[in-house]
Structure formats: structure tokens, C-alpha cells
LOZAMAR-44059 format. One record per residue (C-alpha): residue in one letter; x, z negated, y negated. Coordinates in steps of 0.001 Angstrom, whole numbers, padded with zeros to 6 digits, always signed. Last residue first. Layout:
AXZY
...
//
This chain:
X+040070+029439-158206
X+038384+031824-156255
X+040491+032458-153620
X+042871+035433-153152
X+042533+037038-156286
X+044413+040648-156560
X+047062+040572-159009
X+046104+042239-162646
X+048246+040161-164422
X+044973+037930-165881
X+044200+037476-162234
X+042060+040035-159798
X+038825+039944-158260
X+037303+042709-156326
X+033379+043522-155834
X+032742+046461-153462
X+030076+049124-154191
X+032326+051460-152796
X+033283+053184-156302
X+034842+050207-156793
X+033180+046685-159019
X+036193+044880-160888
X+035887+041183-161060
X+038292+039810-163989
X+039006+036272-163517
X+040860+034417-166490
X+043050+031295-165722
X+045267+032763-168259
X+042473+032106-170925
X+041496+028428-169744
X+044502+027207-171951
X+042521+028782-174758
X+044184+029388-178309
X+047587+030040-176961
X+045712+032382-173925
X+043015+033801-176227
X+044945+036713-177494
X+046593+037453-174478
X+043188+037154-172690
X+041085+039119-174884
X+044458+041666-175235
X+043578+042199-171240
X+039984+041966-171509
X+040074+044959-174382
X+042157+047023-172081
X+040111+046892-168699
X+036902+047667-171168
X+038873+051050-172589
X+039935+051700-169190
X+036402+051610-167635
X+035677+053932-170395
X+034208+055018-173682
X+033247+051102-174298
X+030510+049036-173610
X+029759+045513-174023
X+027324+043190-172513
X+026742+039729-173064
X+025805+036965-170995
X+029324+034817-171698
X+031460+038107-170506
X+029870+041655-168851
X+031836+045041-169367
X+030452+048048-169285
X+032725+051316-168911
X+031682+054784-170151
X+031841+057583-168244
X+028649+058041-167111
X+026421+060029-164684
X+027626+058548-161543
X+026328+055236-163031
X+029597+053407-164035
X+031130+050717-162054
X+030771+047308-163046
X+033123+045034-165025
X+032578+041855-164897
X+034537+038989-167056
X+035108+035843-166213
X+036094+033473-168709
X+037497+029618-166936
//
């Protein structure tokens, strides 16, 4: 099942990072990471079975960790 991370930014930056298989990845924003896991996943779901099975975890400003599905609905259990 991919699982992608996607931390939020020192207060200083505006770019997003996004963590998948070990590697890092940035992009000029949060948004700009959000959109490339989205198309990942659409891309990769006819390829991939695992793709819609996808978790993304999405860091707020609080410092909390949320998880949310392939549509962008919150995760309820880990899977």
C-alpha cells in the first residue's frame, strides 16, 4: 500500500516536501506535492491495484498527523 508524507513546512518556507519509498521530494508548495500524489495515484491505480489503497498523512500547522484516502476522505483506521 504507498504512503506518502507530507510534512509541514518550516515557518520559513513555502515549499512542500513530500516523503514516498525513502525519498524526498520537494515542490514550490504543499499544493504542488498534494497534486503530484493525486495524479501518482490516478496514474498508478490501473497499473497498481495497491494505488487506490493509497494513504496520504498530512502534518497541520498543530503538529498533528492526519490521514486521508486517495479522495481526500479522512482515514478512520489504518487500513
Amino acid at each position: 500500500m504507498p504512503r506518502f508524507y507530507l510534512p509541514y513546512p518550516d515557518k520559513d518556507s513555502v515549499e512542500g516536501l513530500l516523503m514516498h519509498d525513502d525519498q524526498a521530494k520537494r515542490f514550490p508548495s504543499r499544493q504542488a506535492a498534494l497534486a503530484f500524489v493525486m495524479d501518482y495515484c490516478r496514474e498508478e491505480r490501473f497499473a497498481v491495484g495497491a494505488a487506490e489503497k493509497a494513504i496520504i498523512g498530512i502534518e497541520g500547522q498543530d503538529g498533528q498527523w492526519r490521514l486521508f484516502d486517495t479522495r481526500l476522505l479522512p482515514v478512520l483506521d489504518e487500513r
